[in-house]
N, C-alpha and C positions, 0 to 999 in steps of 0.2 A: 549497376548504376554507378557512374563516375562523378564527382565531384571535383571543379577546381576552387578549394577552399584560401578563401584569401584572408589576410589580416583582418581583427574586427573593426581597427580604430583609423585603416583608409577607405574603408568599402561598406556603406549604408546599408547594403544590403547581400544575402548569399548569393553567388554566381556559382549556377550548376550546368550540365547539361545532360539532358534527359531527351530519349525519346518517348513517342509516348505512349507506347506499352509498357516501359520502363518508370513514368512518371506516373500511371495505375497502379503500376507495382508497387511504388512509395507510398502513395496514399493509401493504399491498402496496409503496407509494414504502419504507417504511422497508426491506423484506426488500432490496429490491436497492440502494439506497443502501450498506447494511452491507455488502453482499459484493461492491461494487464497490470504495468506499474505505476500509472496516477493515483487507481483508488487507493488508495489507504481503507484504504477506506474503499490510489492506486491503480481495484483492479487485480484479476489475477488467474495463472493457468497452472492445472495441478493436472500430469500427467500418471493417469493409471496402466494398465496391461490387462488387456482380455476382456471382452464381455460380461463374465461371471464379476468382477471385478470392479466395473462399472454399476452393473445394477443392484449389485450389491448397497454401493455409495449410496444409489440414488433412493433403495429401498431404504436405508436408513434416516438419510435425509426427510423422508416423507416420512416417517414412523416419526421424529421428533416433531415435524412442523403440526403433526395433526394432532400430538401429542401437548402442545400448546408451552414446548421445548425449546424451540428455535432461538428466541432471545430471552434464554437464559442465562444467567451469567455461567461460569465452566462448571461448579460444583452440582451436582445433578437433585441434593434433597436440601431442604431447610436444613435440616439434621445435621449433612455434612459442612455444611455453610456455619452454621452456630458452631461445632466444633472446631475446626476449622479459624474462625472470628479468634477462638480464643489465645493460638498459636500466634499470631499476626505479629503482635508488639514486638517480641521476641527473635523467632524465625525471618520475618521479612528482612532486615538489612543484611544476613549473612546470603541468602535466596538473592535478592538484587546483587551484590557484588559477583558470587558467585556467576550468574546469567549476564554481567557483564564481562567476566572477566576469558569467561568461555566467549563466549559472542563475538568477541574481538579474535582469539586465536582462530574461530571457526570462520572468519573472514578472510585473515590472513594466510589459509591454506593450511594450516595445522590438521594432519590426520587421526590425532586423538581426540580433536574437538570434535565428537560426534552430533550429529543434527538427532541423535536421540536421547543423546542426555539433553540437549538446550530444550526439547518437547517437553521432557522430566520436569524440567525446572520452571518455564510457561504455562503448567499445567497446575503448578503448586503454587504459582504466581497467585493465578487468576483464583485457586479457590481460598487465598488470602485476600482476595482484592480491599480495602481499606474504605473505597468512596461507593456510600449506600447511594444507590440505584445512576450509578456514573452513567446513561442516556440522559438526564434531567438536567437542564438548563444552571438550574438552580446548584448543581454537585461540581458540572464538565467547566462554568464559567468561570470560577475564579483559578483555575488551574491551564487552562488549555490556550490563552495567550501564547506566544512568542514562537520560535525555530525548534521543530521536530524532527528526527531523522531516523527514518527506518534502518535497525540494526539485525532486525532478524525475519528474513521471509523467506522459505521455502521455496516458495511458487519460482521467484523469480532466479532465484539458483539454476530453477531447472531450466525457465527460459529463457535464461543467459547459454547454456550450454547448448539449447536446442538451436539457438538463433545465433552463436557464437558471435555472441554481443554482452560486453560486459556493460552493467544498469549501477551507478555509483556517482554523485550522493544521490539519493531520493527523500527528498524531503517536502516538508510541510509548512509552510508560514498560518498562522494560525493569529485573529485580532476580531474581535469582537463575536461575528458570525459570518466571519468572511474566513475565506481558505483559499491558498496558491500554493499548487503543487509543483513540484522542479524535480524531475527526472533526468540525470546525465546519463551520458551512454558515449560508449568507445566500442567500434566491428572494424571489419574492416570495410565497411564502404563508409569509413567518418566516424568522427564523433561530435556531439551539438547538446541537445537539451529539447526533452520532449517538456511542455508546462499546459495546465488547467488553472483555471479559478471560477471560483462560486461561492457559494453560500451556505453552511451546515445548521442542522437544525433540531431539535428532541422529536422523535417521534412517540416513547415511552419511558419506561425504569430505564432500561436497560438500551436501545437502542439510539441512535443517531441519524440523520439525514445528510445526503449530500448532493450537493446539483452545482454542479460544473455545467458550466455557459461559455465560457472561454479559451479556445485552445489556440497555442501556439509551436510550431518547429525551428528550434534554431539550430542552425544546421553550421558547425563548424566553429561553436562561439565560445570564449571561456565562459560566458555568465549569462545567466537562463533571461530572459526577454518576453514579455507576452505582445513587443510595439511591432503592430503590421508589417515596418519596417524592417524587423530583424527575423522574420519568420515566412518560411518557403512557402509560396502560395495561399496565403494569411487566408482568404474566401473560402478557397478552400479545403483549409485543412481546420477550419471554425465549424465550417457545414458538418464533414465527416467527423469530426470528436461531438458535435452534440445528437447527429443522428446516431451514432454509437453507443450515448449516455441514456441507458433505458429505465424508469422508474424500479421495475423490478431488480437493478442492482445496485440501486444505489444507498440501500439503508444497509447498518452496519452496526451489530452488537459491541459493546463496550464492554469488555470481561475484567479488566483490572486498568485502575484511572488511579495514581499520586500524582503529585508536583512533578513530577521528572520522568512519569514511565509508566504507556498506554499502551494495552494491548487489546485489539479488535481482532474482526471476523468478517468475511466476506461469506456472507451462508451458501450462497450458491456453489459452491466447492467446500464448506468447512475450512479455508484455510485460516490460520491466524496469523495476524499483522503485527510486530512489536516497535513500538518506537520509542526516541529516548527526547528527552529536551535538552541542547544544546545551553 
């Protein structure tokens, strides 16, 4: 796919040229781009190896959802959760610096910054997490205003190297119960700005809602855009990001909610999501 990418502030809109098996091919890269890294909530693809391997995952998966596990917060008993509680005050700011200070070198290509200590540390996060039953309107509201930005995601590690397409900033605008997600991205056919927006919602304790209705591609821009005008084929690439928005992925566990530092779950792969407030 070729792009002749022009300036943003002489040219109302992007000038590509595609053919149009080649312009299937996009819209097809766009549909899963979105619903890997919009959910946050994003979106996301967690690549395994082998059969045994897989249904392994999926065996476990259904062992917790029948198990009435799924959206619980990360600590698996009341028990360890009350225990647990009582370390918090203490433990939690050295735990947050810590997970930030890793997170950043594990960004910046640092070989020591392992993706299994930062799991160590997200994993101790969540079973300190601080805000009781952070899915509830009443917990996520007075917290969850303003600019978030995903600092730690697995998934998308992987499908940057699979897709050799670097995915940076991905963030979140966040005001009242409205949500706009901004995904940048640099490959080499371009770089632009995949974006959503919608509406989040409590489904439980612990759980969340999200429904994106909005999608836009801005194809070559410095600054993400949802206006018809700045996105490739606005009709449709609205149509393909909401036929790709399917109810079953769009609820999403809350495992650890402060002022400053959320970490969810997209169940359908277990992956978790961390993001930081700006």
């Amino acid at each position: 796919v070729r792009y002749d990418l022009l300036r943003y502030d002489t040219i109302p809109s992007p000038i590509f040229i595609l053919s149009k098996s080649k312009m299937a091919m996009a819209a097809i890269m766009f549909l899963l781009l979105v619903l890997s890294s919009c959910f946050p909530f994003p979106s996301a693809l967690q690549i395994t190896t082998g059969i045994a391997r897989d249904s392994a995952a999926t065996s476990r998966r259904q062992w917790f959802t029948s198990a009435g596990l799924a959206v619980a917060a990360c600590s698996s008993t009341n028990v360890l959760r009350a225990a647990a509680s009582s370390d918090a005050p203490t433990e939690l700011p050295d735990l947050k610096r810590r997970f930030t200070e890793l997170a950043s070198r594990h960004a910046g290509g640092d070989p020591s910054a392992l993706s299994s200590d930062l799991d160590d540390l997200v994993r101790r996060l969540c079973e300190l997490n601080p805000t009781p039953s952070p899915g509830t309107e009443t917990s996520y509201a007075p917290l969850s205003d303003g600019r978030w930005r995903v600092v730690y995601a697995p998934h998308i590690e992987t499908l940057s190297r699979l897709g050799r397409t670097r995915f940076d900033p991905i963030g979140y605008d966040l005001s009242g119960d409205t949500i706009v997600s901004n995904v940048g991205y640099e490959s080499f056919f371009g770089r632009g700005w995949l974006n959503a927006a919608g509406k989040f919602s409590s489904v439980d304790d612990t759980v969340t809602r999200i429904d994106f209705d909005n999608f836009s591609w801005n194809v070559g821009k410095d600054q993400p855009s949802l206006a018809d005008n700045d996105s490739v084929l606005p009709s449709l690439i609205r149509g393909i990001g909401r036929a790709g928005f399917l109810p079953s992925i769009s609820q999403f566990p809350v495992e650890y909610l402060d002022n400053d530092l959320c970490i969810f779950k997209f169940p359908p792969l277990g992956v978790r999501i961390v993001t930081q407030k700006l």
